[in-house]
N, C-alpha and C positions, 0 to 999 in steps of 0.2 A: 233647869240643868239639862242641857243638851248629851245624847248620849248616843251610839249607834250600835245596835242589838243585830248581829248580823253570825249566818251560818247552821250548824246543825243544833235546832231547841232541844234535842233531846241527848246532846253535847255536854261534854266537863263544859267548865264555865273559866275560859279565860281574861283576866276583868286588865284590863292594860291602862296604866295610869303617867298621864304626862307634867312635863314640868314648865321650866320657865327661859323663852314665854312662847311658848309651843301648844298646840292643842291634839283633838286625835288625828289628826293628819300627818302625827308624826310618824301614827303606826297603819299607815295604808300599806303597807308591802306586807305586813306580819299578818293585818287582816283576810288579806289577800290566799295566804300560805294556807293559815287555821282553818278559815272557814269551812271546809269540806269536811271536817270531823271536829271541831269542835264550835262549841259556843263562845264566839267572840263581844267580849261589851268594853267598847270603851268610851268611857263620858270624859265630858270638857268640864274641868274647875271651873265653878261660878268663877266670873270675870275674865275666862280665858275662852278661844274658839267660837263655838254659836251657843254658848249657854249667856244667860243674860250676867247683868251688871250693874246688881244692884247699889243706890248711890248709899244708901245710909247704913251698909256694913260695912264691919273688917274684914280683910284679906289675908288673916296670920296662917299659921300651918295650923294649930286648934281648931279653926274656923272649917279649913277645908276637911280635917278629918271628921270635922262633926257633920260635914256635908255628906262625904264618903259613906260615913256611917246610916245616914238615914237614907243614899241610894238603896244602899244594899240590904236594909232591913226591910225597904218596902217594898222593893222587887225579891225577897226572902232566897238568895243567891248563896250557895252553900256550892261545898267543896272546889273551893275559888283557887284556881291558881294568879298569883298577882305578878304579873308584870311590870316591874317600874323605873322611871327616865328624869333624872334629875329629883326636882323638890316630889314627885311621885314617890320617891321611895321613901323619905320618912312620913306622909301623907299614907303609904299602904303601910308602912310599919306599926304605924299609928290607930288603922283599923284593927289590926292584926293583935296589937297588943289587948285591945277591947273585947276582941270575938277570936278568938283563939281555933276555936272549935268549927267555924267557919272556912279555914283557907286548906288549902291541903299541899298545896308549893309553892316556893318564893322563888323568883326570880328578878334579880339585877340586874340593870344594864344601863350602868355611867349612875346609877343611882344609889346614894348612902343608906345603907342598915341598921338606920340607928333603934338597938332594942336594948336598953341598958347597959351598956357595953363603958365601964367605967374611965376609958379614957376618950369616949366619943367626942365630948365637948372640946377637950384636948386637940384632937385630929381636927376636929372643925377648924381652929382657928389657925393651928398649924397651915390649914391649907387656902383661908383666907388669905395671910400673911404673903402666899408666894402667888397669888391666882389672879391675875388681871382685874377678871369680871366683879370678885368683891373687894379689890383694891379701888374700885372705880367706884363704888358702891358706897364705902363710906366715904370718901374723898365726895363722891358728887352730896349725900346727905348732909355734912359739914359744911358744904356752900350754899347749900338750897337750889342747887339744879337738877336734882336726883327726878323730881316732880315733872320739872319743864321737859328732860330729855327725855325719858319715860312715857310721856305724854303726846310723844308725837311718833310712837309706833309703827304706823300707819307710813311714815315718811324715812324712819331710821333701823327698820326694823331689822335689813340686812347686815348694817354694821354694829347691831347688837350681839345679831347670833353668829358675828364671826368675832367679835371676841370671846364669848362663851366657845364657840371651836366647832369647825368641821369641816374637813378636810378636801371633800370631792367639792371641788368649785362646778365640776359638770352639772351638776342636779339644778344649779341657779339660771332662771329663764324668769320670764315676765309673770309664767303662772304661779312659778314655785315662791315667788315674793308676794304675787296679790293673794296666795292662800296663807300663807303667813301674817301678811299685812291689814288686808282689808277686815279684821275684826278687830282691829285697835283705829277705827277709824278717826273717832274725836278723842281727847283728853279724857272724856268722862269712861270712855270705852278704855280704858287702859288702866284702871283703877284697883284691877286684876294684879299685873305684872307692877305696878307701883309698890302693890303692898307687898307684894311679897320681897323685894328688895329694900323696903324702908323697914320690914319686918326684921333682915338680918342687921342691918343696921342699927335697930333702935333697941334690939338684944325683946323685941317684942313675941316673936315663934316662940311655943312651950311646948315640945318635945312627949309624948306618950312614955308613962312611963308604964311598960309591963312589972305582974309580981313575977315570981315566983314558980309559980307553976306555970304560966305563959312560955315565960323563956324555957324550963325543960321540956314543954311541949314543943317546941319549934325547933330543938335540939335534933329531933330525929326527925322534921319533914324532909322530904327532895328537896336544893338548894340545887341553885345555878348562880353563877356569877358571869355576864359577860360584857367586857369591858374596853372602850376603846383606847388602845393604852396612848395615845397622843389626845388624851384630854389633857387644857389646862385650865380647866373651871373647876373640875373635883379631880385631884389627882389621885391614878390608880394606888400608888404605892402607900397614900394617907386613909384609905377610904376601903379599898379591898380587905387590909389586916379587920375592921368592924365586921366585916362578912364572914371572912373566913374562923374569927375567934364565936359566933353563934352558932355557926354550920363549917366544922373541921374537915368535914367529909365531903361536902360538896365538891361540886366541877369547878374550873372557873378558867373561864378563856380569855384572855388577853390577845386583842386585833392589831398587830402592829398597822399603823397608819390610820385608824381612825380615832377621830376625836371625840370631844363630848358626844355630839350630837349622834350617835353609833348609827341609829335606824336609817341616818341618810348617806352615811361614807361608807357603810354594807349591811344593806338593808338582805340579800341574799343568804348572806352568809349565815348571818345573826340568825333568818327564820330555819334555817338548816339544822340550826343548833338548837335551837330552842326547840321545833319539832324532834328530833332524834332525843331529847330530851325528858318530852314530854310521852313520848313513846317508850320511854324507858323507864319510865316511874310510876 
């Protein structure tokens, strides 16, 4: 499990967690920002970026929280603020519900909150229903091209993450696709991003459930929300109400014009906010 541990060691620890099919490369600008007062860690999902990919696992969201969780027990990482970006955030919600006492702020961005939150399932599928990327998703699983198209990453990778969404076409050049690209090389490298879309599909992801006492502890940490509101992979207006109903008090900034992908349609912005933020709590 590939990770990059960068900035001040003797820093809060902000742990920044990516989705799909994206790696840390998503948060070089934030890295960027932090590192001069804080402790920046962000790792790559097995099967995503340079962490390896392994043939004879699964790739559910269980899997990778159970991965998440044995990072950060063995690097023994406490008062975490988490950062998260698509399937990252039920993936850190998922730590979060486990180790409570662990995180000390949440922070979203374009990333779902799912902590118990009784109509989450609900809003999930609401926003299947209207969202391209997992309209495409079971449609390709039902025919059995989900595997093939998936599996060539390496070659399609751009016109994946522009239906997933993002806005600044300037960012796209030769490097910004081969660091995207070149870790889904072969089929078997892409075994990552397979499953986690044959996962939403096959209804195979199980979800953290916290008790009790998790959720009223998380009731009073610092919260942010910030969101690009021209995403149409998880729509802000189905997926912010999960945020704002566990944390009432929080911030929550909505970017006209960027899309899913936030960190690359304003990567500035975001670290502006998220630092005055994190200065603030």
């Amino acid at each position: 499990m590939h990770y990059v541990d960068e900035g001040d060691r003797s820093g809060e620890i902000v742990l920044c967690l990516h989705g799909e099919p994206t790696w840390g490369y998503l948060y070089r600008s934030l890295i960027t920002a932090l590192r001069g007062d804080y402790r920046v860690v962000v790792p790559d999902h097995m099967g995503f970026g340079k962490s390896e990919t392994p043939q004879d696992r699964s790739y559910w969201l269980q899997d990778h929280i159970d991965n998440l969780e044995k990072f950060v027990l063995q690097r023994d990482l406490n008062d975490i603020t988490l950062v998260m970006h698509d399937f990252g955030g039920p993936v850190g919600m998922g730590l979060a519900a486990r180790h409570p006492d662990r995180i000390k702020r949440i922070i979203s961005t374009n990333g779902p909150t799912p902590f118990g939150q009784p109509d989450g399932l609900e809003r999930l599928l609401k926003n299947a229903a209207i969202a391209p990327w997992f309209q495409w998703i079971v449609k390709a699983n039902e025919d059995g091209s989900l595997e093939q198209v998936l599996g060539q990453l390496d070659f399609n990778i751009l016109s994946t993450m522009k239906i997933n969404g993002f806005e600044d076409n300037s960012v796209i050049n030769d490097a910004w696709i081969a660091a995207y690209g070149t870790h889904f090389a072969t089929p078997r490298d892409c075994l990552g991003a397979i499953g986690w879309a044959k996962g939403f599909a096959t209804g195979a992801h199980q979800f953290e459930e916290p008790d009790a006492a998790a959720i009223a502890t998380f009731r009073s940490k610092p919260a942010l929300a910030v969101w690009g509101d021209a995403d149409k992979t998880l729509h802000p207006h189905l997926f912010l109400p999960l945020f704002t109903a566990l944390f009432p008090n929080a911030d929550v900034h909505r970017i006209p014009g960027a899309g899913h992908y936030c960190f690359e349609d304003a990567p500035d912005q975001i670290a502006d906010i998220i630092k005055r933020f994190l200065q603030s709590n």
